[in-house]
PAMIVO-770662 format. One record per residue (C-alpha): residue in one letter; x, y, z; chain. Coordinates in pm, 1 decimal, decimal comma. Layout:
// PAMIVO-770662
code; u; v; w; unit
A; X; Y; Z; A $
...
***
This chain:
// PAMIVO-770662
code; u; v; w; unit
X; 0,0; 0,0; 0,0; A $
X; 101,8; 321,8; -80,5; A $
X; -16,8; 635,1; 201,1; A $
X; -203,3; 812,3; -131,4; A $
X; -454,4; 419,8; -137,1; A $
X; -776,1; 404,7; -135,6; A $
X; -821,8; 212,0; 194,0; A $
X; -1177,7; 89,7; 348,8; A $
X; -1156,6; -16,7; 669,9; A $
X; -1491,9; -203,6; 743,6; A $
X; -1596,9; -179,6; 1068,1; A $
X; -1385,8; 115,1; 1164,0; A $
X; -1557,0; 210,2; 1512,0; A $
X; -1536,5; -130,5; 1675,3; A $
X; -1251,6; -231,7; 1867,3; A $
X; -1011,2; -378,8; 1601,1; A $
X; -1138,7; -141,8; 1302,4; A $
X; -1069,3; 169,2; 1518,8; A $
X; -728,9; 51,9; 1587,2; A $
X; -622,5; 22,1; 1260,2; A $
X; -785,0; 361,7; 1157,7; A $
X; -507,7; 515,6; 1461,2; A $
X; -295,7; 241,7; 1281,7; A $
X; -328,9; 387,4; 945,4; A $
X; -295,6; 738,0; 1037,9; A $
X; 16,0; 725,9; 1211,2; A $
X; 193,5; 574,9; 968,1; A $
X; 38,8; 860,0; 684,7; A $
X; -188,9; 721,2; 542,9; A $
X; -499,2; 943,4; 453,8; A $
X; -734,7; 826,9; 177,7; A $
X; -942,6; 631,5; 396,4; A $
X; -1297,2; 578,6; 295,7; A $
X; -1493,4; 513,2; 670,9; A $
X; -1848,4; 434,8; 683,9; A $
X; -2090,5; 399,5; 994,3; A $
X; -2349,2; 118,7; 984,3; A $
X; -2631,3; 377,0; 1003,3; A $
X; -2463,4; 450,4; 636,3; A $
X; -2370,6; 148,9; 520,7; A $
X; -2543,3; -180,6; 641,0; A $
X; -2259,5; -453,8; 550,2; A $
X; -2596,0; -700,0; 551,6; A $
X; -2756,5; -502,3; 325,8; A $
X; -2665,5; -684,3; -30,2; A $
X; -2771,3; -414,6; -202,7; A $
X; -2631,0; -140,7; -27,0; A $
X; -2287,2; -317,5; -28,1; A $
X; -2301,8; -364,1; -368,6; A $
X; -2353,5; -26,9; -428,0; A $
X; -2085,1; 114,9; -227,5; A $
X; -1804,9; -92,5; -397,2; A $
X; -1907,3; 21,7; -731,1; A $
X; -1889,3; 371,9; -623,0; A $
X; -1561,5; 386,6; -405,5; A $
X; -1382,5; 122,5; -563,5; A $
X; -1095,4; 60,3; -213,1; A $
X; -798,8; -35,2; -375,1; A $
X; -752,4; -240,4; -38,3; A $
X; -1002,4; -388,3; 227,7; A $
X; -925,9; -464,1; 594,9; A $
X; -1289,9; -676,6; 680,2; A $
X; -1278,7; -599,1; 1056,8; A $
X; -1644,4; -557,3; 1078,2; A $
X; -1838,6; -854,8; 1252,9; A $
X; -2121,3; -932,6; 1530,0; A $
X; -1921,2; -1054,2; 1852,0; A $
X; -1935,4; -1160,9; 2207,4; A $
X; -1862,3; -1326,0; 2500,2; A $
X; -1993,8; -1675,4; 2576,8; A $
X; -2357,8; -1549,6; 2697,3; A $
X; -2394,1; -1305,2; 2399,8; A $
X; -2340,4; -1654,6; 2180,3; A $
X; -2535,1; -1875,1; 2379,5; A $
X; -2834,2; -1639,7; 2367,2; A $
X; -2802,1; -1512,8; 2045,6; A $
X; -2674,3; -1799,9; 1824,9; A $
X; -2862,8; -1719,8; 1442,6; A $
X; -2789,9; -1401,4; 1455,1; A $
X; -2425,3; -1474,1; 1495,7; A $
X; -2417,4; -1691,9; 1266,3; A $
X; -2648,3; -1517,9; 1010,7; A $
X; -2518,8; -1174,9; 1061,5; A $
X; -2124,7; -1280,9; 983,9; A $
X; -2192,3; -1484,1; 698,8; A $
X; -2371,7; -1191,8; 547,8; A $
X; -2100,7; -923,6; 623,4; A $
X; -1884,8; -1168,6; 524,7; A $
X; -2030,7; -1295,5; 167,0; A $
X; -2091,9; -902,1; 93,4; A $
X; -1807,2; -729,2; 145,0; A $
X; -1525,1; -1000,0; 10,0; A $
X; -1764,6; -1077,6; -311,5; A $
X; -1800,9; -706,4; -405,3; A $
X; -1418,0; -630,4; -324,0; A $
X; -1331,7; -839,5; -598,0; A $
X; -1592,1; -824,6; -811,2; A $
X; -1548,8; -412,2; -797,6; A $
X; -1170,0; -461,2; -855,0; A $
X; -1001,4; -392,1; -505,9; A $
X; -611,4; -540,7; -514,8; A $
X; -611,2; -650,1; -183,5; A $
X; -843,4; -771,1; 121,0; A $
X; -755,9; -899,9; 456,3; A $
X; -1001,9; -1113,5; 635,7; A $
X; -1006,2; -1102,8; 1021,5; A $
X; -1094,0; -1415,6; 1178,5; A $
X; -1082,0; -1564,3; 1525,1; A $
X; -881,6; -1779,7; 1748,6; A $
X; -1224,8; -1989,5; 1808,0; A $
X; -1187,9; -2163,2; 1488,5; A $
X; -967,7; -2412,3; 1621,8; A $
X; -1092,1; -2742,2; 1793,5; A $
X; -1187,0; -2742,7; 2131,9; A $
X; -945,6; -2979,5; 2255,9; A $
X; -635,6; -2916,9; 1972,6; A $
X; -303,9; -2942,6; 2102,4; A $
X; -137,9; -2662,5; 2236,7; A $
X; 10,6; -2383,4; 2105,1; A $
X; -260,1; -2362,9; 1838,8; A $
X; -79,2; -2458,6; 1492,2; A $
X; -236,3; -2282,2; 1170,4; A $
X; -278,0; -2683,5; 1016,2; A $
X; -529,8; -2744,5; 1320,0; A $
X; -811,9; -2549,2; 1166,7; A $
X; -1107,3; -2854,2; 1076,6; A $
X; -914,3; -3138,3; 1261,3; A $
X; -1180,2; -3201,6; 1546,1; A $
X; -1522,9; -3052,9; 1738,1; A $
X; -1564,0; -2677,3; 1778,6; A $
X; -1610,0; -2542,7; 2140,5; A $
X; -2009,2; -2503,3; 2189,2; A $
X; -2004,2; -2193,9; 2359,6; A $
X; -1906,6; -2033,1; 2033,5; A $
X; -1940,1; -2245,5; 1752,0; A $
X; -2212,9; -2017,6; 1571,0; A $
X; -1974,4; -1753,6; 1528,3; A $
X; -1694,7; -2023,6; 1456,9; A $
X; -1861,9; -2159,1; 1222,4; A $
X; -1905,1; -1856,2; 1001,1; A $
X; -1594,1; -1729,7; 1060,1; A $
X; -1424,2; -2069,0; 902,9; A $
X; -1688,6; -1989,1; 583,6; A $
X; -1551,9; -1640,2; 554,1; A $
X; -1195,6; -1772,4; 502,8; A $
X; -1248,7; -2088,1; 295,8; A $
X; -1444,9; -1764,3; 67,7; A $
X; -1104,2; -1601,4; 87,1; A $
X; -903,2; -1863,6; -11,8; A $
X; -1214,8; -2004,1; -259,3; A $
X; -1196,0; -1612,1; -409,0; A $
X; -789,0; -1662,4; -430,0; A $
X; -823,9; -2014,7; -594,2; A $
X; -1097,6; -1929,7; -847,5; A $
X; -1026,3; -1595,8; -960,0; A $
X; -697,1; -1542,8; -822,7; A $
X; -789,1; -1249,4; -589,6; A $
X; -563,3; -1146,0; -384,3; A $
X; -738,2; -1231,3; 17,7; A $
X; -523,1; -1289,4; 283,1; A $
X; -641,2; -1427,0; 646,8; A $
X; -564,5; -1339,4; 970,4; A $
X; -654,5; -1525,8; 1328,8; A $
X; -598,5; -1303,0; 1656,5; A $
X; -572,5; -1414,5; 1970,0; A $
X; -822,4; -1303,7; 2269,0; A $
X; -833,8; -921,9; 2204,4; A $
X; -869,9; -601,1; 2495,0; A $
X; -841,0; -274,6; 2417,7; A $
X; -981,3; 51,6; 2322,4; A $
X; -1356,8; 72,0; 2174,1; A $
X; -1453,3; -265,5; 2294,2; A $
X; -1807,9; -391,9; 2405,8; A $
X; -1863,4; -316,6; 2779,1; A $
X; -2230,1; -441,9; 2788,5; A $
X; -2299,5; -637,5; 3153,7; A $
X; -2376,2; -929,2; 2984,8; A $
X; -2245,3; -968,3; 2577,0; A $
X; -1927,6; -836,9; 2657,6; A $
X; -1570,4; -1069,1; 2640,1; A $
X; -1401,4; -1180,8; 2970,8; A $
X; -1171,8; -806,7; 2985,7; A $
X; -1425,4; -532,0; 2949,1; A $
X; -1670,3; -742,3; 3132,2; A $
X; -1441,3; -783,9; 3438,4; A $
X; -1309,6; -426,0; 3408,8; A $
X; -1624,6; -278,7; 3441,3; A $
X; -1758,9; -537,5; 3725,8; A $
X; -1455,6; -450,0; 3887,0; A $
X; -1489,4; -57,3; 3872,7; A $
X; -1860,5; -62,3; 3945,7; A $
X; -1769,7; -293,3; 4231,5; A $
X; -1509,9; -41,5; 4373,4; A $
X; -1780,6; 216,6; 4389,3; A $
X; -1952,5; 54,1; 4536,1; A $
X; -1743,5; -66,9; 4781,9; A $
X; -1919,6; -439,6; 4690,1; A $
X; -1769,2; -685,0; 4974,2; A $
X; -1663,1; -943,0; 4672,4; A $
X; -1775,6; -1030,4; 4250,3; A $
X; -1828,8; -1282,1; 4129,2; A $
X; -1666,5; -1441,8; 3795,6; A $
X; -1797,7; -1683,8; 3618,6; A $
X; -1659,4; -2056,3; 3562,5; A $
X; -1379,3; -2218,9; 3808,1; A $
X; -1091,2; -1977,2; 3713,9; A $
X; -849,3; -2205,0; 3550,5; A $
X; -941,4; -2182,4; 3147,1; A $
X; -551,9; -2006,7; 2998,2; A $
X; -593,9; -1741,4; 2720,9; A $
X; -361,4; -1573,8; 2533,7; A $
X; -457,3; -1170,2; 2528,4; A $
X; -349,6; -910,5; 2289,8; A $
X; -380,5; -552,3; 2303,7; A $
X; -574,8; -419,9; 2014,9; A $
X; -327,0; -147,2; 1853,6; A $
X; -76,3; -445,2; 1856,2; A $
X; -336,5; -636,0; 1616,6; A $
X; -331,4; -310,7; 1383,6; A $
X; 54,2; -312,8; 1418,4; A $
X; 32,0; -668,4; 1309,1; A $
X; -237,5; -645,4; 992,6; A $
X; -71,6; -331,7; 825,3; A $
X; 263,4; -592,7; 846,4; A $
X; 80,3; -871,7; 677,8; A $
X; -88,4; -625,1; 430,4; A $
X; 255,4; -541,0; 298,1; A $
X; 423,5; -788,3; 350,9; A $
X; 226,0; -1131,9; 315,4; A $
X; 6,1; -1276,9; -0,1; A $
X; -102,7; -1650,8; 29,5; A $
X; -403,1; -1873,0; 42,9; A $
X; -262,0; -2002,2; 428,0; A $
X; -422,1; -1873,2; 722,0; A $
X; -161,6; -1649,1; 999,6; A $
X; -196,8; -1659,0; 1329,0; A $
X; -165,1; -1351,7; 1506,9; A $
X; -79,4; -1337,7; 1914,0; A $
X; 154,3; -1232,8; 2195,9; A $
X; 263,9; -1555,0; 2347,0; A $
X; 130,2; -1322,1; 2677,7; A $
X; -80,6; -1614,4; 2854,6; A $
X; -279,5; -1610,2; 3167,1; A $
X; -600,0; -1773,6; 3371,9; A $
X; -912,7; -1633,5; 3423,9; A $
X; -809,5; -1643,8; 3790,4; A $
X; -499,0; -1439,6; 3740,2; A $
X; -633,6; -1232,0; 3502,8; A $
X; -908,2; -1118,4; 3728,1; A $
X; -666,6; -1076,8; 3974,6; A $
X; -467,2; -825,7; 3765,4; A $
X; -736,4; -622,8; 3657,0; A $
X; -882,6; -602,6; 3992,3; A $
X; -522,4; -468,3; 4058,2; A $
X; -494,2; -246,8; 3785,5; A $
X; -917,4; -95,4; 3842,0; A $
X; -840,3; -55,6; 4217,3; A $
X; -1085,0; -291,6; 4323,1; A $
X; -975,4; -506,8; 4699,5; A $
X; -1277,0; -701,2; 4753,3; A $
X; -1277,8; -1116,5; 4737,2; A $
X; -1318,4; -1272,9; 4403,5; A $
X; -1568,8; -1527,0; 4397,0; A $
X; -1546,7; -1818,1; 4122,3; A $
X; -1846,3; -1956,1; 3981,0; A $
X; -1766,6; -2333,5; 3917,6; A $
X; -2169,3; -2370,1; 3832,3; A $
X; -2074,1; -2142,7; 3489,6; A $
X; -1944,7; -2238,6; 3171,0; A $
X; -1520,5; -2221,0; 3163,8; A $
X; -1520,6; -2229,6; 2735,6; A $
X; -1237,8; -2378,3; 2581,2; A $
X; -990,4; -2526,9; 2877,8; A $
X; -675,2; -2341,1; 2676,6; A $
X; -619,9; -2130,3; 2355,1; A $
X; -254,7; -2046,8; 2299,2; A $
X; -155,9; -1937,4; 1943,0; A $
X; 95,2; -2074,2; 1771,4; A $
X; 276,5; -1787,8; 1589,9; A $
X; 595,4; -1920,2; 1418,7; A $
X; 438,6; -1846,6; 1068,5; A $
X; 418,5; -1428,9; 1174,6; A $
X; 743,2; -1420,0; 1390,5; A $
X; 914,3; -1588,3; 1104,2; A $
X; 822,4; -1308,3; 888,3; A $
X; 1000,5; -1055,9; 1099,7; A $
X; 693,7; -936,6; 1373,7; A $
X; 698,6; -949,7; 1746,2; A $
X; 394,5; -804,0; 1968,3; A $
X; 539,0; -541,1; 2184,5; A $
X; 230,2; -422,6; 2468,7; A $
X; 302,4; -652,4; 2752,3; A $
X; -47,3; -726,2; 2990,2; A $
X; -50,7; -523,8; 3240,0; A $
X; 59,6; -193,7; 3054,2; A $
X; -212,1; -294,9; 2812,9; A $
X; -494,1; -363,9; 3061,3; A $
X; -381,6; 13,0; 3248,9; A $
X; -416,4; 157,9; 2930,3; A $
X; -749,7; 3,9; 2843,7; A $
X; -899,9; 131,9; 3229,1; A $
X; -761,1; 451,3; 3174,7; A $
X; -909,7; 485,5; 2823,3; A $
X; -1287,5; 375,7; 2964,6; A $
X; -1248,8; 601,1; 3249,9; A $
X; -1198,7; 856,8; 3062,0; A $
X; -1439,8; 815,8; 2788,0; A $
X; -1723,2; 765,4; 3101,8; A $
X; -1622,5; 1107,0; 3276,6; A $
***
């Protein structure tokens, strides 16, 4: 990419879409073509269609999605599955059928089997039984990059896919109940601390390890594979910065201010027991992440904080 491209970032005020907008822009570039979803509804076939043919991006990053935590995909399971196929089938069809050079498809670390082996090798993908928690949004996640590499294979457009890890970070969800295990726990944590709540309590038993990744070292990460990676194989993207729900909770309550008792919830669903990336394929390419946890988590707080006040 050159800083002059025509870039569209899809999903640009969600958590990953906004980081690669403050991605973009401090590196120069600043032909970015942004659209709302009151403007543009990525499910709207019509209205997608219509869009490409008048902007014609030069390059895509396809950042826009529905997400959530387990309850948000327990609860809500067509429309996560019905919603991201849609986004999906829209936007990557009409980038190459409205001649963009380039798109890069974000997908999700819950692809992978339940019970792979750990650290999570790119070759895993479709070797056993999805994790149930999640396996609507899984599921059309997998479809989105079998269309990439389908797209590359067929017509030879040039889509390239990307897996983060768990993701925190500026713009995410803090609803009460769809949010993802960091924003949720942040802002149980802070709302606890005003509280002055005696203890809160966190679902499952505590032990489940993730991997977590601060979001502007995604963006770091996808403007490196932009320029620098074209193939039909899927990357992993991660920190190698892993952690327990227990000790993760810990730190946050830490990092909020929060010194009541945490209380596990053994009765809840844990998810997947462990999700580490494997990231050989990336590091071998010449890129490290660089936010370690708890600067990342501090910076996250301090970001919601202010945005509430």
């Amino acid at each position: 990419m050159h800083t002059s491209s025509r870039i569209y970032v899809a999903g640009h005020r969600g958590m990953v879409g906004s980081a690669i907008v403050r991605q973009l822009q401090a590196e120069g570039f600043d032909n970015l073509v942004l659209r709302t979803r009151q403007e543009l509804d990525l499910t709207d076939q019509r209205a997608v269609e219509d869009f490409f043919a008048a902007e014609r991006p030069e390059y895509v990053f396809l950042a826009a999605a529905k997400v959530g935590g387990i309850h948000a995909n327990d609860t809500y399971p067509a429309e996560f599955l019905r919603d991201n196929l849609a986004i999906q089938t829209n936007v990557i069809h009409n980038a190459w059928k409205h001649g963009t050079k380039k798109l890069l498809f974000l997908g999700s670390s819950c692809i992978y089997p339940r019970d792979c082996p750990q650290p999570i090798k790119e070759e895993y993908l479709l070797t056993g039984p999805l994790e149930p928690t999640n396996e609507w949004y899984a599921i059309a996640k997998i479809a989105g990059l079998k269309m990439c590499q389908a797209y590359r294979k067929q017509y030879g457009f040039d889509a390239i896919c990307a897996m983060p890890t768990n993701l925190y970070g500026p713009g995410d969800n803090y609803h009460p109940e769809n949010s993802h295990v960091v924003p949720g726990l942040i802002r149980r944590f802070h709302e606890a601390k005003l509280a002055n709540a005696p203890e809160v309590s966190i679902w499952g038993t505590g032990t489940p390890l993730r991997e977590f990744m601060h979001a502007d070292d995604l963006a770091d990460a996808l403007l490196f594979l932009m320029s620098n990676y074209s193939a039909a194989d899927i990357v992993n993207i991660g920190s190698g910065l892993e952690a327990s729900i227990a000790a993760l909770a810990r730190l946050i309550a830490e990092v909020v201010g929060y010194r009541g008792t945490l209380q596990f919830d053994p009765s809840k669903p844990d998810g997947t027991p462990r999700k580490r990336l494997d990231t050989s394929r990336l590091t071998s390419m010449g890129w490290r992440s660089r936010i370690p946890l708890r600067e990342g988590l501090a910076r996250t707080y301090s970001n919601w904080n202010d945005c509430r006040n």
